[in-house]
C-alpha positions, 0 to 999 in steps of 0.5 A, spaced: 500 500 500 501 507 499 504 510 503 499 516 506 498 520 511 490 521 513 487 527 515 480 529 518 476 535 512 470 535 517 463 533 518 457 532 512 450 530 513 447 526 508 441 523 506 439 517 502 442 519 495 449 523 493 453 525 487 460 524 485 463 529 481 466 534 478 463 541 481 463 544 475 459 538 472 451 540 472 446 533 474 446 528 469 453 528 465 454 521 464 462 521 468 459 522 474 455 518 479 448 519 482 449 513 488 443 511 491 442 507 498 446 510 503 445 511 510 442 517 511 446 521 518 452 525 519 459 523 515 466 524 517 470 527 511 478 525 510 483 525 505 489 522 503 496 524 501 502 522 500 509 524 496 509 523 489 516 524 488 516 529 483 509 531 483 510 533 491 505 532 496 498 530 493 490 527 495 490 521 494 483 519 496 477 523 498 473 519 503 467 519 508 465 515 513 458 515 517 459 516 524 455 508 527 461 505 522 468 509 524 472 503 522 469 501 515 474 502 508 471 502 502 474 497 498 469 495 494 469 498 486 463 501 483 464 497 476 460 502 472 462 508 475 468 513 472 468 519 476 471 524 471 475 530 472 476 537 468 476 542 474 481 539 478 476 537 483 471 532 485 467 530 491 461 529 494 454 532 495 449 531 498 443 530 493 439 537 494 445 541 495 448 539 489 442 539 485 440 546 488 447 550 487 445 547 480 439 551 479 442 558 482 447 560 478 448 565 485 449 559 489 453 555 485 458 562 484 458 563 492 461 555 491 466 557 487 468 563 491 469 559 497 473 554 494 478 558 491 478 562 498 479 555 502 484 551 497 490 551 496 492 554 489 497 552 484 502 554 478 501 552 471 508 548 475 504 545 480 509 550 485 504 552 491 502 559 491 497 560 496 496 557 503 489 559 506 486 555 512 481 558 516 483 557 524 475 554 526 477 549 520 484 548 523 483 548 531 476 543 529 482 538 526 485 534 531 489 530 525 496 532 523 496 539 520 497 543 513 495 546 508 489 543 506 487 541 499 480 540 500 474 543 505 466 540 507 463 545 505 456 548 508 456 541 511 453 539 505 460 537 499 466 534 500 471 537 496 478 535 494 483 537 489 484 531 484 491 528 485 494 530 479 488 534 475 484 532 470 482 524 468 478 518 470 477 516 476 474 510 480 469 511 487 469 505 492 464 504 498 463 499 504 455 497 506 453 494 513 449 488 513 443 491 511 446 494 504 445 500 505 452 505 503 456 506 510 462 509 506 465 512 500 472 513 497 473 516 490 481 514 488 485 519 485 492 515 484 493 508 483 498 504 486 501 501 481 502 494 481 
């Protein structure tokens, strides 16, 4: 396995359905994933990172888990599901935000705006230009501290930058014994076998 380190984003709360996807993407673009049966509650988001050696230090996975079921891994794959990026971030949403910030481009602007304003921000060179945190976010995370590349947004989204940028990515999820999604894993970067 890579070699990552795990760090605590924040706290989502989730109903029945979620999206997985680009935040740029509006519902129904065919690369990404409208992802029924998971257990309505409140979640806990985390990234991976890990060094890629000339790439720096980058997200591996986004991840959240439901809080009846902290040590659940998603390791089962979604077969049919390739989450495509061309924004450089994904994530996870929850079903009517998604679909709300999509119907008011107001929303969807203030999205974006926040992104921006909590992410930190690259070069055409993938040399780090700017490092913003917010103190709240960082004295809430009792996980290791740095920049983070990734923010829970209104409670409601996970978002991540996207490993090393645009592409095709796959999404796992993990179930309790009734079938219903306890956690979800978008993968950014393949360990290589």
């Amino acid at each position: 396995m890579m070699k990552a380190d795990k760090y605590k984003v924040g706290e989502l709360k989730l109903g029945d359905k979620v999206y997985v996807s680009d935040p740029a993407y509006s519902p129904g673009i065919w690369c990404q994933a409208l992802i029924g049966d998971i257990k309505p509650g409140k979640y806990i988001g985390y990234i991976y990172k890990s060094n890629l050696e000339d790439w720096g230090r980058r997200v591996i996975d986004i991840l959240i888990i439901h809080e009846d079921y902290p040590d659940s891994y998603p390791t089962k794959k979604f077969e049919d599901v390739e989450i495509g990026v061309d924004s450089a971030k994904a994530g996870i949403f929850e079903y009517e935000f998604f679909e709300d910030i999509n119907e008011n481009t107001t929303k969807k602007d203030e999205l974006f705006n926040l992104m921006h304003d909590l992410f930190v921000s690259y070069d055409v060179y993938g040399n780090r230009i700017r490092e913003r945190i917010s103190s709240k976010r960082a004295s809430q995370n009792k996980e290791p501290q740095e920049p983070m590349d990734a923010a829970v947004i209104f409670g409601k989204c996970i978002i991540s930058d996207s490993g090393l940028g645009d592409g095709g990515y796959d999404l796992y999820y993990s179930d309790n014994e009734i079938g219903e999604i306890v956690a979800l894993r978008l993968n950014f970067i393949r360990e290589e076998s």
